[in-house]
GUKE-108420 format. One record per residue: residue in one letter; x negated, y, z negated of N, C-alpha, C in turn. Coordinates in pm, whole numbers, padded with zeros to 5 digits, always signed. Each point is the difference from the previous one (the first is absolute). Layout:
N
AXYZXYZXYZ/...
//
This chain:
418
X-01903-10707+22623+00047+00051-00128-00097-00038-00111/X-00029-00112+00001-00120-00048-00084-00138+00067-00041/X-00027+00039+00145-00112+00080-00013+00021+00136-00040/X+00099+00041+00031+00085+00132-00011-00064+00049-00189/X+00081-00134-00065-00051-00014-00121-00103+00003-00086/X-00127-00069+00096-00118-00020-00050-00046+00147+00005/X+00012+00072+00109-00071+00100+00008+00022+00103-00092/X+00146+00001-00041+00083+00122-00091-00102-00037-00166/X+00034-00160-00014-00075-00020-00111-00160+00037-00034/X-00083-00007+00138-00150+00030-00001+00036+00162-00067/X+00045+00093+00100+00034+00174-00031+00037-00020-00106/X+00072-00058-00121+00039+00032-00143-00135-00060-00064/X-00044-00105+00020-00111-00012-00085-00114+00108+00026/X-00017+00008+00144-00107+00155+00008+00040+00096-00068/X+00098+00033-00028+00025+00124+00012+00001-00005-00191/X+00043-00094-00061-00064-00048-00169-00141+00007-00015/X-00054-00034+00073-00108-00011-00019-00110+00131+00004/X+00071+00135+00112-00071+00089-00003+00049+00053-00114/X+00116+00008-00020+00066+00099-00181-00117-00046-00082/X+00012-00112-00029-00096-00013-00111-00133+00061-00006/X-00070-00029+00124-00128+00035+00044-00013+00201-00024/X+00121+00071+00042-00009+00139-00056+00042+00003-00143/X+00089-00087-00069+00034+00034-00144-00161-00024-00087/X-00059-00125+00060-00148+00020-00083-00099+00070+00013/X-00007+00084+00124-00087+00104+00028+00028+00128-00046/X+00124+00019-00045+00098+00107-00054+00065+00001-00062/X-00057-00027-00097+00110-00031-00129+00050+00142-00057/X+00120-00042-00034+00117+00136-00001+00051-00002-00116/X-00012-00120-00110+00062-00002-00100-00061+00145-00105/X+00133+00043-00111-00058+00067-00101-00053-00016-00057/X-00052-00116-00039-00047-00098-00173-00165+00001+00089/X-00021-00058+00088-00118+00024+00049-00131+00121+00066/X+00128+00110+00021-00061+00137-00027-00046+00056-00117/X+00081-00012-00093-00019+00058-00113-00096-00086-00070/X-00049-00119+00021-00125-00095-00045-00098+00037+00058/X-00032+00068+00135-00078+00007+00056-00043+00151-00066/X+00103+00084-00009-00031+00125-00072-00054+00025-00140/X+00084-00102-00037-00064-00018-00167-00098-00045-00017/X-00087-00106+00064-00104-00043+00012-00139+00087+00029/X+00029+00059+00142-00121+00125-00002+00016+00114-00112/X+00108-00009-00065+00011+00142-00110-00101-00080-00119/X+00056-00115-00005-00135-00093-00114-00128+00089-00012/X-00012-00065+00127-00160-00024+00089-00064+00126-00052/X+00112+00126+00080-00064+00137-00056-00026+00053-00114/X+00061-00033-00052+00043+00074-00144-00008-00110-00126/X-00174-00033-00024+00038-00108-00108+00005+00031-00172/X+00018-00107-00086+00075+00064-00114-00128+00061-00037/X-00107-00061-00009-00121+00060-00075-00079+00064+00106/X-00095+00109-00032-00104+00059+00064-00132-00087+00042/X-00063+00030+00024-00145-00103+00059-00104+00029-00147/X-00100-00031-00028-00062+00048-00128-00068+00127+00012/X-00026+00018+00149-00119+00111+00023+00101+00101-00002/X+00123+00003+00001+00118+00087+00031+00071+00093-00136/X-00018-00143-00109-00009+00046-00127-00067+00062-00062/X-00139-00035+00031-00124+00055-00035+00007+00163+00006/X+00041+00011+00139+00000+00171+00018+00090+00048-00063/X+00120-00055-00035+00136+00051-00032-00045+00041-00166/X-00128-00059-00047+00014+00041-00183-00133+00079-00012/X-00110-00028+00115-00115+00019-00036-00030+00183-00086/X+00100+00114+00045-00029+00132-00011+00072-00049-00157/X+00080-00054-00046+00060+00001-00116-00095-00102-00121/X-00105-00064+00044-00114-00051-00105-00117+00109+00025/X-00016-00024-00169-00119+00093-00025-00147-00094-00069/X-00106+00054+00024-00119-00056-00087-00008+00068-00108/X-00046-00076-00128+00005+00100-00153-00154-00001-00048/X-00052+00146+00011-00161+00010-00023-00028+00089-00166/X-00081-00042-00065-00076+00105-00082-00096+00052+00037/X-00067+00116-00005-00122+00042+00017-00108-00006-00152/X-00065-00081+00020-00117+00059-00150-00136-00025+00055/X-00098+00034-00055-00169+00003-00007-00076-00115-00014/X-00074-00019+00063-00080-00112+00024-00168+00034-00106/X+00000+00141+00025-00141+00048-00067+00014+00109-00109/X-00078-00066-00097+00000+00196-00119-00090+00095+00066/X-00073+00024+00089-00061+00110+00080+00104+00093+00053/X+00048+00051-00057+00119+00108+00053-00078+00052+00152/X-00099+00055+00007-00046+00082+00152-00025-00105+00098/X+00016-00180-00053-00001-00077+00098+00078-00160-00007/X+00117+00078-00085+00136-00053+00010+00028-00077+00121/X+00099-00165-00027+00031-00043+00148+00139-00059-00016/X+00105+00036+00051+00161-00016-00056+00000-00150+00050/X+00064-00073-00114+00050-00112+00060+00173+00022+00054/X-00003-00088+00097+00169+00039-00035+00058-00166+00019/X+00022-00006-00126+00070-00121-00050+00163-00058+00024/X-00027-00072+00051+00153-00040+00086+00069-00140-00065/X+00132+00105-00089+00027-00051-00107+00137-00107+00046/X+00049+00065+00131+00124-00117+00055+00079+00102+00102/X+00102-00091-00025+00100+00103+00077+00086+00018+00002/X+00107+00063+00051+00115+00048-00041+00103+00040+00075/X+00137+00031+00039+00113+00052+00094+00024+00089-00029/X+00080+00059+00084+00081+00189-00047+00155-00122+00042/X+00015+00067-00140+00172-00024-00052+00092+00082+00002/X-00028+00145+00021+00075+00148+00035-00063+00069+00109/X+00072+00130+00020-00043+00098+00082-00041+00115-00093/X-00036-00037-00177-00015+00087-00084-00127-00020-00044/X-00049-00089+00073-00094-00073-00040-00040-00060-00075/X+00019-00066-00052+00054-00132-00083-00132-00154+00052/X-00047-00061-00042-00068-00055+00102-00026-00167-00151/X+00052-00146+00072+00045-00074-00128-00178-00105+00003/X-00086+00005-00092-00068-00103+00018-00042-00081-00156/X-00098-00067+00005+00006-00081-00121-00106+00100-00128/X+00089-00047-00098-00080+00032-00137-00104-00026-00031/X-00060-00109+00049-00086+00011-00108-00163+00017+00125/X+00036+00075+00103-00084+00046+00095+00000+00133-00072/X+00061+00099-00029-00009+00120-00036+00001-00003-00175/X-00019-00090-00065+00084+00028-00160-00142+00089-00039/X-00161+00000+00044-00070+00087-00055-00006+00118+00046/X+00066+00057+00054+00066+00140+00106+00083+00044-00003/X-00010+00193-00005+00120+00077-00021+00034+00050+00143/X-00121-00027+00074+00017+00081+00100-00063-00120+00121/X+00018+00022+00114-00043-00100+00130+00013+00055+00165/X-00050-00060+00049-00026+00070+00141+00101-00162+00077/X+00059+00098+00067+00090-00093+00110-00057-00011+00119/X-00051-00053+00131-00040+00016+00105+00116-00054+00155/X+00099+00050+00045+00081-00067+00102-00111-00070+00102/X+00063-00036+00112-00061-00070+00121-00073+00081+00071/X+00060+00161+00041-00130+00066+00062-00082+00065-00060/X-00024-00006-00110-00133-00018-00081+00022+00178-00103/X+00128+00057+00031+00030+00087-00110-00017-00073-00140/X-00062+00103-00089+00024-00011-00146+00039+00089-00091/X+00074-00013-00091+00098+00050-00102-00064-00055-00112/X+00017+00096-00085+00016-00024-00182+00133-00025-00025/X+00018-00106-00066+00113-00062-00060+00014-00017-00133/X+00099+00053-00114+00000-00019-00127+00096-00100-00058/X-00075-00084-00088+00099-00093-00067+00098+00035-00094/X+00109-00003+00036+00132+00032-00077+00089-00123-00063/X+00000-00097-00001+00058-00120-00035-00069-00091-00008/X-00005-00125-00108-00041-00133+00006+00104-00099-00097/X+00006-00121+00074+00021-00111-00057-00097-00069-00043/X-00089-00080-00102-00092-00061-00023+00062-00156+00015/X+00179+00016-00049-00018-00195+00002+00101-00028+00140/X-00039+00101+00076+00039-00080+00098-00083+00094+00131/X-00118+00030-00042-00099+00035+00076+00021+00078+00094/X+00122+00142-00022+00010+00054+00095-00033+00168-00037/X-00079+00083+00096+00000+00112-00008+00044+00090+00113/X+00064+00150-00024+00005+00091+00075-00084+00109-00003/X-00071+00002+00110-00031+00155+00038+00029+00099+00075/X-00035+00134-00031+00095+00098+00142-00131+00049+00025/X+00003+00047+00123-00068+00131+00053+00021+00092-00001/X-00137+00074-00062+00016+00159-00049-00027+00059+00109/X+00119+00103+00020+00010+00166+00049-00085+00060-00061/X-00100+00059+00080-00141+00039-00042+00078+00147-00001/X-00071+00099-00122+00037+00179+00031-00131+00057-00025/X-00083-00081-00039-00160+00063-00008-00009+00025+00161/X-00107+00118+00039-00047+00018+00113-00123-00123-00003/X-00035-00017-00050-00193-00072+00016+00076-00141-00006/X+00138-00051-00039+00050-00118+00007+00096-00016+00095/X+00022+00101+00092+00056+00008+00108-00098-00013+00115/X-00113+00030+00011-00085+00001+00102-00077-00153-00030/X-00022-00069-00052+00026-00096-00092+00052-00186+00045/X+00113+00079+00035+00068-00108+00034+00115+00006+00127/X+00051-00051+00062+00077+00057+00155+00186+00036-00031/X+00033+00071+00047+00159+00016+00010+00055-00164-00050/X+00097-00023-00071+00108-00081-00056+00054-00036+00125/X+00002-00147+00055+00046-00039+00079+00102-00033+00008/X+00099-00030+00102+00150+00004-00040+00020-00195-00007/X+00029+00013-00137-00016-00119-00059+00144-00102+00041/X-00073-00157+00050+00095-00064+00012+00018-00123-00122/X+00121-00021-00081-00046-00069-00055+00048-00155+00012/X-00058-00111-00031+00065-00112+00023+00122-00052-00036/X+00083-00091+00108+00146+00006-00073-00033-00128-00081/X+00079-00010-00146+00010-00067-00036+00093-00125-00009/X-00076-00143-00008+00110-00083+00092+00103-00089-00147/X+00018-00115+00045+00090-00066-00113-00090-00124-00008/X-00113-00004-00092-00085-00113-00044+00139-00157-00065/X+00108+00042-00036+00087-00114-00030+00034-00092+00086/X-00018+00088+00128+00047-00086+00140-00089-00082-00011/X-00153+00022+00050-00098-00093-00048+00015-00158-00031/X-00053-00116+00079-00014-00103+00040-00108-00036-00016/X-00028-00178-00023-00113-00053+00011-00023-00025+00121/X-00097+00027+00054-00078-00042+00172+00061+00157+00043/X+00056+00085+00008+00002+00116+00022-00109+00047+00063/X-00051+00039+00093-00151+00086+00051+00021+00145-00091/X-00082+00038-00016-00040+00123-00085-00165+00033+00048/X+00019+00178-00017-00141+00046+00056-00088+00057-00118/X-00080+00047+00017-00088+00053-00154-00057+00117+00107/X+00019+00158-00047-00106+00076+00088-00049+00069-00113/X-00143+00044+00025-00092+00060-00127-00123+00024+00085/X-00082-00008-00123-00159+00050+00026-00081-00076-00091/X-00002-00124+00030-00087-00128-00065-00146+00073+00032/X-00054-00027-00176-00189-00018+00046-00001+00147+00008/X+00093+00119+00021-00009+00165+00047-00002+00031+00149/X+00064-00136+00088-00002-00044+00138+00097+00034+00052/X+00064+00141+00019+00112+00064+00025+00044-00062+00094/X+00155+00017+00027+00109-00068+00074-00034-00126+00052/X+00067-00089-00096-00012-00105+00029+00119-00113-00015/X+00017-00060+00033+00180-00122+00056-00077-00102-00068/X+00054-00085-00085+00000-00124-00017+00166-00056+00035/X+00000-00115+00073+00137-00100-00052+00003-00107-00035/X+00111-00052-00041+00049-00118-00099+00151-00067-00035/X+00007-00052-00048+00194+00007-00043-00027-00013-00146/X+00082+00012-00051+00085-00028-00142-00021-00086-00050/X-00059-00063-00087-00085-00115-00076+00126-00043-00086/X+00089+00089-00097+00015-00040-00098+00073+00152-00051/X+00126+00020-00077+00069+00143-00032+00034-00056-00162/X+00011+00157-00090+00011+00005-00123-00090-00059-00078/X-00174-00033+00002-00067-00058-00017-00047+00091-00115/X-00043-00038-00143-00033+00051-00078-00162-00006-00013/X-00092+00112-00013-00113-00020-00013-00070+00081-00143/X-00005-00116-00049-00048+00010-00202-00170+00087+00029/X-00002+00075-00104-00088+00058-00021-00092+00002-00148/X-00067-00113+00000-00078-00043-00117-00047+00130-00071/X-00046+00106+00053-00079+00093-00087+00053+00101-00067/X+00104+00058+00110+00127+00047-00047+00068-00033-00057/X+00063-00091-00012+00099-00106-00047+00141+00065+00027/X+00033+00012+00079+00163-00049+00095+00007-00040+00118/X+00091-00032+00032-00020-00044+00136+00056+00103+00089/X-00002-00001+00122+00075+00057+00143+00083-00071+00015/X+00145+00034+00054+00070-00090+00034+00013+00054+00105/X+00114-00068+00089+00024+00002+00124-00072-00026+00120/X-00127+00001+00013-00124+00016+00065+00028-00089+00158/X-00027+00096+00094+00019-00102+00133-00105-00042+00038/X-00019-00165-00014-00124-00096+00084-00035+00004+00152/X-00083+00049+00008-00012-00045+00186-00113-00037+00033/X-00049-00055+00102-00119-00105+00033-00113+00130+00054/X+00017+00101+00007-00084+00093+00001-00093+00057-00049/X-00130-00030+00017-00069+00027-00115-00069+00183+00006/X+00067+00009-00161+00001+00174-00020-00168+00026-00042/X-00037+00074+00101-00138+00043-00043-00022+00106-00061/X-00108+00046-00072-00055+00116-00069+00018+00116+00103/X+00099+00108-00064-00018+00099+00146+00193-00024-00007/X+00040-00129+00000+00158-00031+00063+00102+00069-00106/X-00033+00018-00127+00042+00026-00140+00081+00121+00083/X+00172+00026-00031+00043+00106+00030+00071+00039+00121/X-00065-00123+00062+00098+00033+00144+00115-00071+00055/X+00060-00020+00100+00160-00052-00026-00029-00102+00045/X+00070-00106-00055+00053-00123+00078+00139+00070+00110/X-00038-00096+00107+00126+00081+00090+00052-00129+00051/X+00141+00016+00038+00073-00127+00090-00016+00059+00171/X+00058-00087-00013-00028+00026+00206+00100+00143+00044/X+00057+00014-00068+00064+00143+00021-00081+00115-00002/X-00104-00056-00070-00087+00148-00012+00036+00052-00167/X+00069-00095-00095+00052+00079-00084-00115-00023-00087/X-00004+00085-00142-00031-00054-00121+00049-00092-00059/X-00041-00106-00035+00080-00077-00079-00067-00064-00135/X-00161+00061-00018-00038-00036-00130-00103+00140+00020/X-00133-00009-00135-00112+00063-00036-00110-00120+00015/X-00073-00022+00052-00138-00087-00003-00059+00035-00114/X-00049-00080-00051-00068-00002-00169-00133-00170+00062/X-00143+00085-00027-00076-00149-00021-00106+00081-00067/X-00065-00093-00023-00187+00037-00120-00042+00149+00087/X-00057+00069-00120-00078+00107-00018-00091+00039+00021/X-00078-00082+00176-00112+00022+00021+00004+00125+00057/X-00076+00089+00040+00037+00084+00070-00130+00068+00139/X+00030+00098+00079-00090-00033+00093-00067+00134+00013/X-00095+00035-00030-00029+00118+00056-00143+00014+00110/X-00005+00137+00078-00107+00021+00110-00114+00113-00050/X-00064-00038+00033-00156+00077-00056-00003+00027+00133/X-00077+00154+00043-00078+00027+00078-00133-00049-00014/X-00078-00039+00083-00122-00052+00039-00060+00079+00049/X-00144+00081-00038-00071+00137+00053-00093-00073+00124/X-00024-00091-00031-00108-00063+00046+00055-00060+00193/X+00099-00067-00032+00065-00110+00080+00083+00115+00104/X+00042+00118-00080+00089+00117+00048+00180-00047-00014/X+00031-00114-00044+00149-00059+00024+00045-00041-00147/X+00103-00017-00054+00071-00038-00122-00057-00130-00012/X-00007-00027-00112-00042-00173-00093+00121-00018-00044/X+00063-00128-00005+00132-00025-00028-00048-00095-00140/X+00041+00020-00102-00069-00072-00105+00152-00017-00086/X-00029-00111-00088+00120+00036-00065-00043-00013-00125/X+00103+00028-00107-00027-00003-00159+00113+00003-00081/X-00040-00058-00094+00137-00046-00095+00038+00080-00115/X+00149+00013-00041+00024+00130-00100-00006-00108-00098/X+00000+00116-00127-00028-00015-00147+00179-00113-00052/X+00045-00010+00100+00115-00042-00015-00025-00189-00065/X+00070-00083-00062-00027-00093-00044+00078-00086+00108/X-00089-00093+00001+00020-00079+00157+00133-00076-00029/X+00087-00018-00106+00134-00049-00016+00102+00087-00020/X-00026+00148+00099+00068+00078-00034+00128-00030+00056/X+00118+00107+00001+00160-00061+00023-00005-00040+00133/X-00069+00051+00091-00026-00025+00159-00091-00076+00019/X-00080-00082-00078-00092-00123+00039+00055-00057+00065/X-00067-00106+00077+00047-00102+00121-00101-00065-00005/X-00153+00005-00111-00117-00042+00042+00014-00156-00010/X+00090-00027-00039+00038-00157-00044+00096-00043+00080/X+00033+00051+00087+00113-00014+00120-00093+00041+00130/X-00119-00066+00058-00030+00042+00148+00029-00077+00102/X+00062+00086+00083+00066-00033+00128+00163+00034+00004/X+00046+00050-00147+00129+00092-00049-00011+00109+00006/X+00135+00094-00014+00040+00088+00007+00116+00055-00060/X-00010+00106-00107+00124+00016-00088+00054+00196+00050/X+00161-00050-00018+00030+00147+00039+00131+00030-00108/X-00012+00135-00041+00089+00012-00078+00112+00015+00062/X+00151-00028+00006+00113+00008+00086+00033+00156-00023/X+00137+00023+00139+00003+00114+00032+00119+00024-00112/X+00074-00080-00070+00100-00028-00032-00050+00122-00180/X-00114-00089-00001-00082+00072-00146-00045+00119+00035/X-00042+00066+00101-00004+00100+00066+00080+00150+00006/X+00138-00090+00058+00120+00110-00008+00047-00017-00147/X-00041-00047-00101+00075+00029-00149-00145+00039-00065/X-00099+00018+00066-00117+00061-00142-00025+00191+00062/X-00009-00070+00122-00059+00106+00067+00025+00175-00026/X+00146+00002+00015+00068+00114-00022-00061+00047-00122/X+00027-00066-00118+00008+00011-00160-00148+00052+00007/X-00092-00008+00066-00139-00027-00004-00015+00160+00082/X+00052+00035+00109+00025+00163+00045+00053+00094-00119/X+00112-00027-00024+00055+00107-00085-00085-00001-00146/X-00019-00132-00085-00030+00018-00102-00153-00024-00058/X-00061-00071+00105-00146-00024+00014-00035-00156-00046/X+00138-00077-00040-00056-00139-00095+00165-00038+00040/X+00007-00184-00035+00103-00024+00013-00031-00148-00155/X+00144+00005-00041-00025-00066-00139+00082-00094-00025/X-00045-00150-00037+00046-00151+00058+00060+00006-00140/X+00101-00084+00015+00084-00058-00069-00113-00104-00095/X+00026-00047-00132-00074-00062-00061+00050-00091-00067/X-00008-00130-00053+00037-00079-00059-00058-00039-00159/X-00164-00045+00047-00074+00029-00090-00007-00183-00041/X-00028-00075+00089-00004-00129-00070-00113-00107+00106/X-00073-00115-00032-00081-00002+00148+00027-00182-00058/X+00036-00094+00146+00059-00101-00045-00077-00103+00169/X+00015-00088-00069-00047-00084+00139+00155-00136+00027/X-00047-00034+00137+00061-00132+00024-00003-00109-00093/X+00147-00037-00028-00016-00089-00096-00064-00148+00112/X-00051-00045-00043-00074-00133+00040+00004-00127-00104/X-00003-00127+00084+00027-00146-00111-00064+00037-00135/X-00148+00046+00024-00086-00016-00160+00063+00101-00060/X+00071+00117+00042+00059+00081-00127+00147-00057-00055/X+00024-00085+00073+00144-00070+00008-00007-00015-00140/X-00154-00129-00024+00020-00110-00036-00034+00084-00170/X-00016+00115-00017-00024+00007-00117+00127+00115-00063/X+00051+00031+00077+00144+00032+00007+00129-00107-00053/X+00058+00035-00158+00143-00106+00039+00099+00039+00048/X+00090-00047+00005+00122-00011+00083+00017+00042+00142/X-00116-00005+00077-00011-00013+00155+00082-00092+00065/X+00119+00070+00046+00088-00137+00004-00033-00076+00195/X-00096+00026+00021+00028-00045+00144-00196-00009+00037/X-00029-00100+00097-00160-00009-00033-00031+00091+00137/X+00151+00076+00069-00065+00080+00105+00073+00136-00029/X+00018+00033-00140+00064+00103-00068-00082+00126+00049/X-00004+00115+00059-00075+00097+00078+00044+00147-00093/X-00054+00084-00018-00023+00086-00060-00123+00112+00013/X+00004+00075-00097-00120+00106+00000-00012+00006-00166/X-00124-00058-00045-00049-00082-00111-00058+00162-00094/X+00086+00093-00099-00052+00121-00065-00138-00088-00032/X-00119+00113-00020-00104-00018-00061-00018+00094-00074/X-00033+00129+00036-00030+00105-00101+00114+00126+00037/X+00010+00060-00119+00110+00127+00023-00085+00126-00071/X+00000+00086+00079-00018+00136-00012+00083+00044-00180/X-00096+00045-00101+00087+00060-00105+00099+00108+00058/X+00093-00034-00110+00079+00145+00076+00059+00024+00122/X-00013-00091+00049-00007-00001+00152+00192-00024+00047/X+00102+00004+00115+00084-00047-00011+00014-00143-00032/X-00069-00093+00096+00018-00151-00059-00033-00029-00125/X-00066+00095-00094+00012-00063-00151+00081+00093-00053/X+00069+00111+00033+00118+00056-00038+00173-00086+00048/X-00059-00082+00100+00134-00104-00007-00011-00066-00069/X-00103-00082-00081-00011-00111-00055-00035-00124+00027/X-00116+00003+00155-00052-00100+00060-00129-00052-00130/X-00016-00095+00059-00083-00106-00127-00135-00010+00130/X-00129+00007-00024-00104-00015+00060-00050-00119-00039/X-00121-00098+00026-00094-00120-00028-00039+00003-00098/X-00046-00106-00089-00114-00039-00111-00063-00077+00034/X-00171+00033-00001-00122-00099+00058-00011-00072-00121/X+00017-00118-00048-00049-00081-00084-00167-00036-00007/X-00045-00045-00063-00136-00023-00099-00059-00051+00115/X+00067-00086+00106-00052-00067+00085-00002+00099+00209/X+00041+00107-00047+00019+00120+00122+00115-00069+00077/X+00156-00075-00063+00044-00031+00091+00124+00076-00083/X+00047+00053+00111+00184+00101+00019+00103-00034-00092/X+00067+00064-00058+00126-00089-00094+00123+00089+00000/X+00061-00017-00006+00135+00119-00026+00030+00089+00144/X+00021+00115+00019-00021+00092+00094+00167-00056+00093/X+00065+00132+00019+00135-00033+00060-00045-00016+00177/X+00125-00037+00038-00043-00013+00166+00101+00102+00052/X-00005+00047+00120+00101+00072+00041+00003-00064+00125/X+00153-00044-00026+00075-00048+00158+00056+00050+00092/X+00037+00162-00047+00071+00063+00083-00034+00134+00006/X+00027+00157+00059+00026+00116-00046+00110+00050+00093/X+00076+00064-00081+00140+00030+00055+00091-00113+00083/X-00026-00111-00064+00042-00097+00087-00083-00053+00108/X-00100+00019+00046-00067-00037+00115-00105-00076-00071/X+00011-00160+00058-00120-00036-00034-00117+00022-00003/X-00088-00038-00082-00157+00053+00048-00057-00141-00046/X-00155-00064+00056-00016-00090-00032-00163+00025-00005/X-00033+00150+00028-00178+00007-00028+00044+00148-00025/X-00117+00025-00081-00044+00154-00012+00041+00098+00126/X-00043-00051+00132+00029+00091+00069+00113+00046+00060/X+00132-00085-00079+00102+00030+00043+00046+00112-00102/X-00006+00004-00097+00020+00090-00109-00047+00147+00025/X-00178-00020+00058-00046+00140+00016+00093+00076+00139/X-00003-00075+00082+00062+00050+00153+00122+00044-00033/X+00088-00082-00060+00170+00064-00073-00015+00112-00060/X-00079-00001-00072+00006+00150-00114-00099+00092+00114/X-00103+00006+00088-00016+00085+00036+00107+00012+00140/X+00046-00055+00054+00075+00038+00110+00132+00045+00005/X+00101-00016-00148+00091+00057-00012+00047+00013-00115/X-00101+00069-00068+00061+00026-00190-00120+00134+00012/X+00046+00089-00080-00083+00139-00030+00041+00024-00159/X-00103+00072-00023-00007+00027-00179+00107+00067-00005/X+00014-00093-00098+00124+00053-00100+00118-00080+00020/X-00020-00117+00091+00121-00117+00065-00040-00117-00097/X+00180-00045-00046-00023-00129-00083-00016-00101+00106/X-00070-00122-00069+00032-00129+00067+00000-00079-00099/X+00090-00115+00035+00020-00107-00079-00100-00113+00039/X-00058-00056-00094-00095-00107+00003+00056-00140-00069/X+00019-00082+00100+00087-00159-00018-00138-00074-00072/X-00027-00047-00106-00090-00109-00064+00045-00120-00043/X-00084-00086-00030+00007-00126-00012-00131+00003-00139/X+00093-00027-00122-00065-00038-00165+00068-00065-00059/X-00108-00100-00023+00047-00139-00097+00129-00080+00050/X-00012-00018+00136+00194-00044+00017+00077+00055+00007/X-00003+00155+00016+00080+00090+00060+00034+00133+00105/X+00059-00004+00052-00023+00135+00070+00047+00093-00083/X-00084+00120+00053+00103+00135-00113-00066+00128+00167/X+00099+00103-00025-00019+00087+00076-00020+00118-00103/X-00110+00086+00023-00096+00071-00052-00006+00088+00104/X+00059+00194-00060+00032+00115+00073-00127+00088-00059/X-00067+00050+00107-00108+00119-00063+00039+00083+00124/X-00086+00115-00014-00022+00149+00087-00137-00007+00043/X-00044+00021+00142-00109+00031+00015-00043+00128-00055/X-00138-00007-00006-00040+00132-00030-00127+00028+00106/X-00077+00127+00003-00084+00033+00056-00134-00094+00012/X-00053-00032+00090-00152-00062-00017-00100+00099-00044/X-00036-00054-00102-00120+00045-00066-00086+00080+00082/X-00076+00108+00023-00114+00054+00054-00103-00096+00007/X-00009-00022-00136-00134-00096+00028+00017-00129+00096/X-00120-00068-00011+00033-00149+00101+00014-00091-00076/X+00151-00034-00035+00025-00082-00083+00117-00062+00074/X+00041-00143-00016+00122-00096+00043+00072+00066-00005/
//
């Protein structure tokens, strides 16, 4: 009987022992199918594209932006340069095509070139100057001699435009253009830095919003998109005004790649020459609110204030009274536009004393309630959500008091003025 026992007990432990041995070779559970399924669906299907994948996905939708002019006054032995001014996207199927201002601002007219080496005449119909953006379309040729000319209108794709707000620091971001006049070309990078204001000494206003990225925008890059890994648009590339053009060579039989610099002043709104190894892009965000206005009406027109003020800092503190706090933060008035709304509210600007040092001049702590504590919070507020003809209230700080001070924007000046 004993043994009877032993043996029954050996058969139950065998017979445990093979279950297990098929439950781990065969696993049957649901939770582990559906991991195993979800996992290769990963694998296949990942969130972003590869870069070379992107590349193709935009390349027919960037364009190169050329002028043609003369190299020689010998008319019977004329030699065209063709000057390669930047570049640019198709933003419609109307042809619509978005690149930077101040690549085209001496031009009514421009030659577009896509990837397989078609070219189009393109006319400028819109510009922004203070925020460096222009539109051009492509002309429907009805001349015969400008039909033979140039090739059938291709069926235009244009880039989607993405949401630059989403936008992150360390973000990867791509740059595609025609650096140097070096058609199709990928740079990448991430996101340096968002809403970055870049002052313009010669002009005198600044850019606001401006997206930083570690990319450095070359001569040639002016105009073409910053893209996220989606493939989207999500800014305009803006850097210095070198530009690139190709000489035929009679001698050699092959193009000379030479480059040369426009009449443009090297601190123009798209300089970077003081930023190398940067990269500035205008957001898509400024994009979808200029752009349109810039189709239908040819110009789009900023809200204005009319006052130009710096960070208050200790040494302006100290000649300031009733600063009640020694880390009291503000935006320190200096000069006001006559006439302007901020001296139609009744803001108070600086007095340079005998000795060039600051006296008087109100601070502004707030607008519409939102703090501001430098200039560039003030410009970014009024351009990102106030349009002419919108009041705002301006919170100051004079002599020991706050007072709130209501004006109307009005139009920015034509000229280049604060």
């Amino acid at each position: 009987m004993k043994n009877l026992n032993i043996v029954i007990l050996h058969a139950i432990v065998l017979a445990v022992l093979m279950l297990d041995t098929l439950i781990v070779q065969h696993p049957v559970t649901g939770t582990d199918s559906s991991s195993i399924s979800s996992e290769k669906s990963s694998n296949s299907h990942p969130s972003n594209p590869p870069l070379n994948a992107i590349f193709k996905q935009v390349e027919n939708s960037i364009v190169q932006i050329t002028h043609m002019s003369q190299t020689s006054d010998n008319v019977s032995n004329s030699l065209a340069e063709n000057i390669t001014l930047g570049s640019g996207f198709v933003y419609d199927k109307q042809g619509h095509i978005i690149t930077s201002y101040h690549i085209i601002r001496n031009y009514k007219v421009v030659d577009v070139t896509f990837v397989d080496g078609n070219r189009y005449t393109a006319k400028v119909i819109g510009a922004d100057i203070y925020n460096d953006i222009a539109v051009i379309q492509i002309q429907n040729t009805t001349n015969q001699q400008q039909q033979q000319q140039q090739p059938p209108l291709p069926a235009l794709k244009p880039l989607v435009i993405g949401n630059s707000s989403k936008l992150e620091v360390g973000d990867p971001v791509i740059a595609v253009g025609n650096p140097f006049g070096l058609t199709d070309s990928m740079i990448t990078g991430v996101v340096s830095k968002i809403e970055s204001v870049v002052p313009d000494p010669v002009l005198g206003f600044d850019m606001p919003n401006v997206i930083l990225t570690d990319i450095p925008i070359n001569p040639g890059n002016s105009g073409g998109p910053l893209l996220n890994m989606q493939g989207e648009a999500v800014g305009i590339n803006i850097a210095t005004d070198l530009v690139g053009t190709f000489l035929p060579d009679p001698v050699l039989g092959f193009a000379n790649h030479y480059l040369i610099q426009t009449e443009l002043p090297i601190d123009s709104p798209s300089s970077t020459a003081s930023f190398p190894g940067l990269g500035f892009a205008i957001p898509s965000s400024t994009i979808k609110r200029i752009v349109p206005s810039l189709i239908e009406k040819g110009t789009y027109v900023h809200p204005y204030l009319g006052l130009n003020g710096v960070a208050l800092t200790p040494d302006l503190a100290q000649n300031i009274t009733g600063i009640p706090a020694a880390n009291f933060k503000g935006i320190y008035v200096d000069t006001i536009t006559k006439n302007g709304p901020a001296d139609k509210a009744g803001l108070h600007g600086s007095i340079t004393d005998q000795y060039s040092l600051k006296h008087g001049g109100d601070i502004i702590v707030a607008v519409d309630g939102h703090n501001v504590t430098k200039p560039d919070d003030l410009t970014s507020y009024i351009d990102l959500y106030k349009l002419v003809g919108n009041s705002v209230i301006l919170s100051i700080y004079r002599d020991g008091h706050t007072l709130n001070l209501k004006t109307t924007l009005t139009s920015r000046p034509s000229s280049l003025t604060p």
